[in-house]
C-alpha positions in Angstrom: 96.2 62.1 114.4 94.1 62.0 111.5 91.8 65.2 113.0 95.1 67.0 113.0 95.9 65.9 109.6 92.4 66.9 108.5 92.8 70.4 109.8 96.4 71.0 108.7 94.9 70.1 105.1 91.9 72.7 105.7 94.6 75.2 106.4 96.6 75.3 103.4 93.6 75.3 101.1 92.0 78.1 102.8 95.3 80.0 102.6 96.5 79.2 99.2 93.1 80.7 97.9 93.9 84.1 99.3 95.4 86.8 96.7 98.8 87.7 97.2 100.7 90.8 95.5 104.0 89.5 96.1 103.1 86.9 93.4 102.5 89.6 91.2 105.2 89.9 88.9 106.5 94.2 88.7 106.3 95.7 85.4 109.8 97.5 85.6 108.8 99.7 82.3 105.6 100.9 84.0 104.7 104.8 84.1 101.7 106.3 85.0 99.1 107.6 82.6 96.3 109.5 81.7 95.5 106.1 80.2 96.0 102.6 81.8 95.3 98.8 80.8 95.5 96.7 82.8 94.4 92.9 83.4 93.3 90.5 86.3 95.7 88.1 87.5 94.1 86.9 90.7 91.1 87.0 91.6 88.7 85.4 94.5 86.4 84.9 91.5 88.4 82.8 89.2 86.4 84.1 86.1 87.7 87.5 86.6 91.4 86.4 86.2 92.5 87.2 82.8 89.7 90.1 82.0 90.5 93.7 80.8 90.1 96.9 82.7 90.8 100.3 81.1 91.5 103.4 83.1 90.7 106.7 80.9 91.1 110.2 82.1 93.1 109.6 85.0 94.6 112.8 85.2 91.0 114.5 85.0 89.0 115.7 87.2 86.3 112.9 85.5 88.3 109.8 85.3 86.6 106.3 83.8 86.7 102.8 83.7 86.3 100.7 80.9 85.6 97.0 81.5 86.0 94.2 78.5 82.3 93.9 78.6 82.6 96.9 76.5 80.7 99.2 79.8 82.2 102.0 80.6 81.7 103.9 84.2 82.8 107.0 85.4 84.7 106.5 88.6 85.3 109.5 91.5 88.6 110.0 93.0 88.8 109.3 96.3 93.0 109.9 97.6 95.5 110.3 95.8 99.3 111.0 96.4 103.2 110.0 94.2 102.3 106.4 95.2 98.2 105.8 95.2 95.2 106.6 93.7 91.9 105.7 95.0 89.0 105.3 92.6 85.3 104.5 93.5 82.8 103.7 90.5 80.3 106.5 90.4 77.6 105.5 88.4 74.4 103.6 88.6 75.0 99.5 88.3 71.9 97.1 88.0 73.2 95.4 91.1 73.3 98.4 93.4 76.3 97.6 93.7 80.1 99.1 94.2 83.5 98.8 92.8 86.2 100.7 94.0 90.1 100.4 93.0 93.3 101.1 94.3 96.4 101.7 92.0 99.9 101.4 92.6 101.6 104.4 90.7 105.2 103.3 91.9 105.1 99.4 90.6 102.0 99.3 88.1 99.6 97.3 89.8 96.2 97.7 90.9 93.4 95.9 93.5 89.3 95.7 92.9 86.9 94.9 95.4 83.5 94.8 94.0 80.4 94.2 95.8 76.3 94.4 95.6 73.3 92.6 95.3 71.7 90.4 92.5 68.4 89.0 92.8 68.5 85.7 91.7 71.2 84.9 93.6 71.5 87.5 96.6 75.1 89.5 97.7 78.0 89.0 96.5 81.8 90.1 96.9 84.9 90.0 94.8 88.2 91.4 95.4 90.6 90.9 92.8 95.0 91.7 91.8 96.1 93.0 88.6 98.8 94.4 86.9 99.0 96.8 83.9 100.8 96.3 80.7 
């Protein structure tokens, strides 16, 4: 009984970490832009939830993104169609590592899954929720 207990609670931590996008409030006054900002909201690394990411030149053929940091990348578009766009980050990071983003043109929000390699402490993987103002 208390094995079964033991697992049940294992369960519903592991699940209420995941990210969800129905929890994700809709901005009903939301319209695509050459120019988005957006902000994290959740996040599988909780010091991402609340940071700033800027999309500039979306509707160039050399879109960027501008993180709070105050780095800017230049991203290549990878799909696109009325309801997503796809955006990988193009440039060199120190990590060797990759960011790529999916947006939501319909309801205004966005994902991030970042991933690479730092030397001190090895790989790592984040993938993140947000929604823009």
């Amino acid at each position: 009984m208390r094995l079964s207990i033991l697992i049940v609670l294992l369960l519903l931590i592991g699940c209420s970490n995941s990210l969800d996008e129905k929890r994700i409030e809709t901005n009903a006054y939301f319209a695509m832009s050459d120019k988005l900002i957006g902000s994290i909201v959740q996040s599988s690394d909780k010091d991402d939830i609340g940071k700033v990411i800027t999309f500039i030149g979306l509707n160039s053929s050399y879109p960027e993104v501008l993180f709070e940091s105050g780095m800017s990348y230049p991203l290549e578009k990878r799909f696109e169609n009325e309801r997503t766009l796809s955006l990988v980050l193009a440039g060199e990071s120190k990590s060797g590592g990759i960011d790529s983003f999916v947006i939501d043109k319909k309801k205004g929000k966005f994902s991030r899954v970042s991933a690479g390699l730092i030397e001190i402490s090895g790989v790592y993987s984040v993938a993140s929720l947000g929604v823009f103002k």
